[in-house]
Every structure is written in structure tokens, then in C-alpha cells.
C-alpha positions in Angstrom: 197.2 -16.0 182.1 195.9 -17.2 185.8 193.1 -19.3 185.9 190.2 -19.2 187.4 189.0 -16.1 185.8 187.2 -13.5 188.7 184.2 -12.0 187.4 182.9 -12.5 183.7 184.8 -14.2 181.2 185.5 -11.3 178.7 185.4 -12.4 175.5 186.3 -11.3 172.0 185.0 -12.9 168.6 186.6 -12.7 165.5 184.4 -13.4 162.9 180.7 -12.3 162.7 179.5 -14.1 160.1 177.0 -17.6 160.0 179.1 -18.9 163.3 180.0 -16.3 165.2 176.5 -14.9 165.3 175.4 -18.1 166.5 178.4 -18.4 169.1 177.2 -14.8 170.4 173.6 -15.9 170.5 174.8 -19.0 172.9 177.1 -17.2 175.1 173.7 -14.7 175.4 172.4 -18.0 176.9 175.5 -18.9 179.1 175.0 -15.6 180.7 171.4 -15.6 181.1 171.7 -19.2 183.0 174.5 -17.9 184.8 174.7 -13.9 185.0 177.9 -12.5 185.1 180.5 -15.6 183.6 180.7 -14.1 180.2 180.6 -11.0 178.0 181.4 -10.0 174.9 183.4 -7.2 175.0 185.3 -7.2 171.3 184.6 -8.2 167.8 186.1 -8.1 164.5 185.1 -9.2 161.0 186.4 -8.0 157.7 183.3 -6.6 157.1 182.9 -3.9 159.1 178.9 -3.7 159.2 178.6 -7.1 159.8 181.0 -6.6 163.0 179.2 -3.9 163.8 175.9 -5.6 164.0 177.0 -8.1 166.3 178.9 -5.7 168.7 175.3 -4.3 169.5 174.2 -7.1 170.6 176.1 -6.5 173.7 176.0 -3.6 175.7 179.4 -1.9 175.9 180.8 -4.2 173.2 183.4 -2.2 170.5 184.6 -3.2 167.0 187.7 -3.9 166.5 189.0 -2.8 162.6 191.9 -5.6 162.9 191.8 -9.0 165.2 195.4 -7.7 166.5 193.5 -5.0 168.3 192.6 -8.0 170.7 195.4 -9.6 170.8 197.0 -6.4 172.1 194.0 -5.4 174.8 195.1 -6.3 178.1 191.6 -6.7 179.6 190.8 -9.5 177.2 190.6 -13.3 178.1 189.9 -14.9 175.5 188.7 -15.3 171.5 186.7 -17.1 169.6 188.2 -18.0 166.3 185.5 -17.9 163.6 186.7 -17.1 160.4 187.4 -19.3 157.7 189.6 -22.4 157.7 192.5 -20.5 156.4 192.8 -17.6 158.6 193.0 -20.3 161.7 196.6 -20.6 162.2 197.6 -17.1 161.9 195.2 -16.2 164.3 195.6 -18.7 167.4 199.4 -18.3 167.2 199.0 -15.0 167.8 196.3 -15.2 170.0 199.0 -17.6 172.1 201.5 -15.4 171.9 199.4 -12.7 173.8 198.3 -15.5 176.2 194.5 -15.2 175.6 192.5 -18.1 175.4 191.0 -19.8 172.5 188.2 -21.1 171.3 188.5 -22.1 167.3 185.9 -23.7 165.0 186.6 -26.7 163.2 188.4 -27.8 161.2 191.5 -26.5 163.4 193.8 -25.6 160.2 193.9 -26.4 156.4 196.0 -29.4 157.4 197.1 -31.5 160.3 200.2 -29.9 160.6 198.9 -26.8 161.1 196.7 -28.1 163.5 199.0 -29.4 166.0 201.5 -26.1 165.8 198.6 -24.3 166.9 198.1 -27.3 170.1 201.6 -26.5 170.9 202.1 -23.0 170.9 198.6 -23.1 173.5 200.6 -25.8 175.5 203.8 -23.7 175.5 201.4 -20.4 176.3 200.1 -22.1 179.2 196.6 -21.4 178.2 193.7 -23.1 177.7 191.9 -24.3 173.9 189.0 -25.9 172.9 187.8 -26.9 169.5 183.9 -26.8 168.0 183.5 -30.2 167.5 180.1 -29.9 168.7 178.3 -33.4 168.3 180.4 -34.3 171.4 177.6 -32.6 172.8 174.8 -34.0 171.0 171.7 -35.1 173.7 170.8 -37.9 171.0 175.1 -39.3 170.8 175.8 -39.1 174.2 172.7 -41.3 175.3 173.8 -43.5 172.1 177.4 -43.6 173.2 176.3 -44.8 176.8 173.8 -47.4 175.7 175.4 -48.8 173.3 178.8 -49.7 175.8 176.6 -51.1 177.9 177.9 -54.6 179.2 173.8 -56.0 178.5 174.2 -54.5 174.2 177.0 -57.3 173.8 179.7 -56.7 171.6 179.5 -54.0 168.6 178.8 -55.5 165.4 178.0 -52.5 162.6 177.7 -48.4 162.9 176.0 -46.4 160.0 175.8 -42.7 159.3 174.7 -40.5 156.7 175.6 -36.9 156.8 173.8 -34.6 153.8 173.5 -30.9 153.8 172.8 -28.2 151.4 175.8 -27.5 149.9 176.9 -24.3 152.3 177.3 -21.3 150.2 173.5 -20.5 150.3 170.1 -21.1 152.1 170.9 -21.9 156.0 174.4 -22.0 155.6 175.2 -18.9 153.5 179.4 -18.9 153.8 180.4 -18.6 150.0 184.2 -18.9 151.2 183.6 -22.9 151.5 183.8 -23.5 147.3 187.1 -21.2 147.4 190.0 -23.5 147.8 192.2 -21.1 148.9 190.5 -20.4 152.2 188.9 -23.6 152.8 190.7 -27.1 153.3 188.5 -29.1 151.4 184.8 -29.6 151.1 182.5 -32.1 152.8 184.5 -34.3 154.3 186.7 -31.4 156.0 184.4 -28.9 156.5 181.8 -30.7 157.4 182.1 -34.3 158.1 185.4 -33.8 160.6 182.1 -33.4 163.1 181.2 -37.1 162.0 184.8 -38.7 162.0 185.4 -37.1 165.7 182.1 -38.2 166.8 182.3 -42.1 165.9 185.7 -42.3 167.1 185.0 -40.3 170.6 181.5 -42.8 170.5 182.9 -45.9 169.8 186.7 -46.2 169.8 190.1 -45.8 168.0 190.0 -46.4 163.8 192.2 -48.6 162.5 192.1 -48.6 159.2 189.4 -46.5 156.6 188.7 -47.0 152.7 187.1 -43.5 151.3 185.9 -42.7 147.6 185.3 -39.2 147.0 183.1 -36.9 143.6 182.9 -33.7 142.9 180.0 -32.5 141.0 179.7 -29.2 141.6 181.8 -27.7 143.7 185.7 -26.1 142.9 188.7 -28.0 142.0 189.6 -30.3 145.7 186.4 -29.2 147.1 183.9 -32.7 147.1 180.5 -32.7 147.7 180.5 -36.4 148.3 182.6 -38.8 150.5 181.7 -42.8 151.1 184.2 -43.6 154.0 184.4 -47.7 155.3 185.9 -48.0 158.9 187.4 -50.7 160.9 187.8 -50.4 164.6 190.4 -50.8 166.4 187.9 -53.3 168.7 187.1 -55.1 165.2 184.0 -53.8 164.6 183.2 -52.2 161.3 181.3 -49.0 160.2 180.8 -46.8 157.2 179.9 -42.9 156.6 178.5 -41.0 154.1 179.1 -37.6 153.6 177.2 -35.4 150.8 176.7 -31.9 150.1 173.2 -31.8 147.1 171.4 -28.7 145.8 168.0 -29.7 147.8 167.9 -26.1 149.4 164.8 -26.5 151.4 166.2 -30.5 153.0 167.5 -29.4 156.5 170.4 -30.7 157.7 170.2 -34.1 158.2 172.8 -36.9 160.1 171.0 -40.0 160.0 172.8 -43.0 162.3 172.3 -46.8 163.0 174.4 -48.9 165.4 174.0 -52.7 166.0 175.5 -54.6 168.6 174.5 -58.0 169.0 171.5 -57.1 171.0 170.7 -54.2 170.7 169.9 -51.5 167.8 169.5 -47.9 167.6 168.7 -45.3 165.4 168.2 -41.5 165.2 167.2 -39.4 162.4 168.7 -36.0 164.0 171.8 -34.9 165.9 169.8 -33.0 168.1 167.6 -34.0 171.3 166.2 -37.2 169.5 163.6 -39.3 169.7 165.9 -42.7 169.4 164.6 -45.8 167.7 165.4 -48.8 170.2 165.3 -52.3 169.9 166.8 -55.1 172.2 166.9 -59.0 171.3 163.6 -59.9 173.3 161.4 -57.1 172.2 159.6 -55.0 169.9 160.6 -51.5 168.6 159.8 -48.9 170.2 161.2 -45.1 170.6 162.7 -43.1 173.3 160.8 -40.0 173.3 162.7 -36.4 173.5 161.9 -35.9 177.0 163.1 -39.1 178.0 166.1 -38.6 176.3 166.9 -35.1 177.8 166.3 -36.8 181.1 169.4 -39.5 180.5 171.5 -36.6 179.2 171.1 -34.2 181.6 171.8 -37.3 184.0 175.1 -37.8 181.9 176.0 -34.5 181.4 175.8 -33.1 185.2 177.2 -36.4 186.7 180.7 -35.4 184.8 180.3 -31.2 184.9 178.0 -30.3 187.9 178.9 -26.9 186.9 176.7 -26.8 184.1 173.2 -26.6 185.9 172.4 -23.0 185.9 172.3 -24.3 181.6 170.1 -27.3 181.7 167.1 -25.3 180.7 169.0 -25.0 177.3 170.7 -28.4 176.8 168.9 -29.0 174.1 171.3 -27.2 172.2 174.8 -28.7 171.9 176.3 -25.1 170.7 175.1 -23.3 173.5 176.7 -27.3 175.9 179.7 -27.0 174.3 180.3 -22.8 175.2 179.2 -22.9 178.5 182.2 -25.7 179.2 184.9 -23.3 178.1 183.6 -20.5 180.2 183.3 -22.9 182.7 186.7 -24.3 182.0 188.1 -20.6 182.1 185.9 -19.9 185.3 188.2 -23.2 187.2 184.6 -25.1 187.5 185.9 -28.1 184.9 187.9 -29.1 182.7 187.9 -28.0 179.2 186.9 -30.0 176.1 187.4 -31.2 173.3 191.1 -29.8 173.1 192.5 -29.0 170.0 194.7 -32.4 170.3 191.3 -33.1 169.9 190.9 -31.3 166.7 194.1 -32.5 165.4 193.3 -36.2 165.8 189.9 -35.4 163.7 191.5 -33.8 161.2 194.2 -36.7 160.9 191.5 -39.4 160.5 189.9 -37.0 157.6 193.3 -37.0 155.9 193.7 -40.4 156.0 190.3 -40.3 153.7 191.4 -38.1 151.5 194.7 -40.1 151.2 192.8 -43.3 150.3 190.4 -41.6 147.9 193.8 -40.6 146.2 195.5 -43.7 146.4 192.3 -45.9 145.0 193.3 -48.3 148.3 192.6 -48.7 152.1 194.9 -46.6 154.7 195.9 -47.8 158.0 196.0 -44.8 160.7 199.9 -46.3 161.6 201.3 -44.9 158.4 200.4 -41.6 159.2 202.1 -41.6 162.6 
């Protein structure tokens, strides 16, 4: 398929559960800051009422009782995968083979394998995929990223995350399908902290090596609901994550992360547009308030896509960041991303923690090339 698409992107979603509601409600944004780059034309779900429902949410928008309806609708451009982790493959290889483009929710596949057939056949279809690793577009983690490679921060010394939700098959994240082990790839770890492994590698730099010891309390056989993961750079630096999914139903989602460098620390108790906890080796600390934060990202995130200043009024929220660069990307205003070798490097670096957890020992990222 050509690119740049004339005229709205004209999209399809498969899936209208917990994610693809929220994907339509930020292409709804997308279009509002820029009218006429995006529609929602198609969407499918196993449960027809629930497809419904989201159909009327746009004007002209029709259900589709299977997702190879789309595939075979010529004035289609592209999909967005949201369906459970096993359902992923089957879907983008056909969606390749039809030559629409793709947008798929992490985790790409129920293994790395899987994950990079479905980077090849896009490659080989000449069209374009993007993966929802969506902390890349976190306001609070890019300024981090930035400040913390700043020549004056010195070297890195330590980084420290904690990622804790309600375990996701009730409350906020109602998607029972995650303690089924047949549709899902594994439990936090996977389904949840492949966000955090993606977005301390893309912050920081390559992993080297990673120790991981996993429990499961109460979830199905292969499905944790805890994960304590210990990293070593590839710059010598070290840093350690831990992943847990509790029963605390009215806790919010919660990532809390610390870096040190040798002057500098910083802290933030939310993914989301901040404030940051700052400190430098000749001061006090002090915060960077939400505004000010939102200033520095919207510095960072136009100085690298222009394109995306009809959103700004909504960077706030990395969901509705990360879908206005693939209509963008479809649009020929930028380049896409985070590909889906993107996804497959992610999902590698979570393997390697699930391969240490079995083994009882540490795994270097070489011995799974």
C-alpha cells in the first residue's frame, strides 16, 4: 500500500474491549486536534454488543461479524490489533498479507518467535507496524531519559522501578482472559511489565545480563503475579525491577522509579505527566512541577515530530502520543515508532527473565541470540 495516505487514515479495530475502547477514545482525540487524519470506519470483537457499542461511537462506522471482513475491504488502511495475546499472530499475518497496516498491543505474540514472524511478514508486505509500548511516550520518562544523559548527571550509577497493579481481571482492568494461559503469554512480567523492560532499555541502554525470581500466588498455572528482575547494563551500570500484580482493588496503578547518577537523582511516583523529584550534588530537593514538566516534553517531543502540534493540548496522555505518530506515520509526516522489532526485542529481554527464574541463575542476553 502507497504511503502517504490522502485524506483520513481509515481505520479498523479488532477488539472492543478495555483497549480498544480506549484506542477509539484517543484516535477521537487525534481527529479532533487534527480533523480529517483518521476515522474509524470497521470494528470487530467476538462479542457482538460490545462491537457494536464502539462502532457508534463513530458516525458511519459498521461491525464487522469476523476480523477477515477487514482484511478483505479494499477501502481499509489499517487495524489495530486488540485482542488478546494469543490471537496476535494470526491476525497481523493476515492483516500483512492484505497489505493493511498495523498497529498491535503488546506483548506482540505468546513468544518471541512469534513476534518476529509477524516483523517479517510487515517487512516483506511493505507496510508499516507499530507496537503499544506506550511508556516511550511517557511526559515524566522522556524528561527522565534526557536529564539523566546529560553530560553535567556524570556517569549512571543505580535505576529502580516498582511496577504494582491490581491483578487485571477486575476493577480498572476488567480482561478476565489474562489468568487463562491459553490466550495469554504469561502474567506480570509479560503482560504487563514488557512496558517496564522496553522502557529502561530504550531510557538507558542495552542489558547485558538479568537475574529474575518469579511467585505465583494467585493466579493460573505459568501466570505470576510477582517478578524481582536485577539488571546489568551493557554501560556497567546496574538496576533492578519489580513487578507485582496484589488484590488491593482500589490502589491505582502505580510505577514508582528512582535513578542515580553520580550527581544527580530523580524520582517519580507516576508514569504520567509527573511532578519529578530532583536533586543535584550542590543542592537541596526540590520538584519539577507538572507544568514544568509538560513544558520540557513538549520541547522534546515536537523538536523530533513537528507533526504532532495540532496534539499538544493532549500530550498529557501517552495513548492518545503514541496513536497520533502512526497516523502521522501513515499520513508521510514521520516516521513510525516503536516498530515491532521493537516489540520483539521487549519481549526477548522478558524471556530471558523467565529463563532465569527457571534456571535458579543469571542469563546473559548473548545466549539467546
Amino acid at each position: 500500500m502507497a504511503l502517504p495516505i490522502v485524506g483520513p487514515v481509515r481505520v479498523g479495530i479488532i477488539g472492543a474491549g478495555l483497549i480498544g475502547r480506549a484506542h477509539s477514545l484517543m484516535l477521537r482525540l487525534v481527529c479532533d486536534g487534527a480533523p480529517e487524519s483518521v476515522a474509524v470506519t470497521r470494528v470487530h470483537d467476538i462479542d457482538a454488543g460490545a462491537a457494536e457499542a464502539l462502532a457508534l461511537k463513530w458516525p458511519g462506522a459498521k461491525v464487522c461479524a469476523q476480523a477477515e471482513e477487514m482484511f478483505d475491504d479494499a477501502s481499509l488502511d489499517a487495524v489495530f490489533i486488540c485482542t488478546p495475546t494469543a490471537t496476535h499472530r494470526r491476525l497481523c499475518l493476515a492483516a500483512a498479507a492484505a497489505g493493511k497496516h498495523v498497529f498491535c498491543e503488546k506483548p506482540l505474540a505468546m513468544n518471541s518467535a512469534e513476534a518476529d514472524e509477524m516483523r517479517a511478514a510487515l517487512e516483506r508486505a511493505g507496510v508499516v507496524g507499530q507496537v503499544g509500548l506506550v511508556l516511550r511516550f511517557s511526559p515524566v520518562y522522556t524528561v527522565i531519559r534526557a536529564m539523566a544523559t546529560e553530560e553535567a548527571a556524570g556517569r549512571l550509577i543505580v535505576v529502580t522501578m516498582r511496577d504494582d497493579q491490581d491483578f487485571p481481571i477486575r476493577g480498572a482492568h476488567p480482561s478476565a482472559w489474562r489468568n487463562e494461559p491459553r490466550a495469554t503469554a504469561g502474567g506480570t512480567l509479560i503482560e504487563h511489565s514488557v512496558h517496564d523492560f522496553d522502557a529502561l532499555a530504550w531510557m538507558f541502554g542495552p542489558i547485558r545480563r538479568l537475574y529474575c525470581r518469579t511467585r505465583n500466588l494467585n493466579g493460573a498455572a505459568g501466570i505470576e503475579d510477582f517478578g524481582a528482575t536485577e539488571f546489568e547494563f551493557e554501560a556497567g551500570f546496574h538496576g533492578q525491577l519489580t513487578s507485582v500484580w496484589h488484590h488491593i482493588l482500589n490502589r491505582p496503578s502505580n510505577r514508582r522509579l528512582e535513578v542515580f547518577t553520580e550527581n544527580l537523582f530523580l524520582a517519580c511516583d507516576t508514569d504520567g505527566s509527573g511532578p519529578i523529584t530532583i536533586q543535584r550534588a550542590d543542592g537541596y530537593e526540590e520538584k519539577i512541577e507538572e507544568a514544568e514538566v509538560m513544558r520540557r516534553y513538549e520541547e522534546l517531543m515536537l523538536g523530533e515530530r513537528p507533526c504532532l502540534s495540532p496534539l499538544r493540548h493532549s500530550f498529557q496522555i501517552p495513548y492518545a502520543v503514541e496513536d497520533a505518530v502512526f497516523i502521522a506515520a501513515l499520513r508521510g509526516q514521520c516516521e513510525p515508532g516503536p516498530g515491532l522489532e521493537v516489540g520483539v526485542a521487549a519481549q526477548r529481554l522478558v524471556e530471558a527473565a523467565y529463563r532465569s527464574a527457571e534456571r535458579g541463575a543469571p542469563v546473559e542476553m548473548t545466549d539467546l541470540k
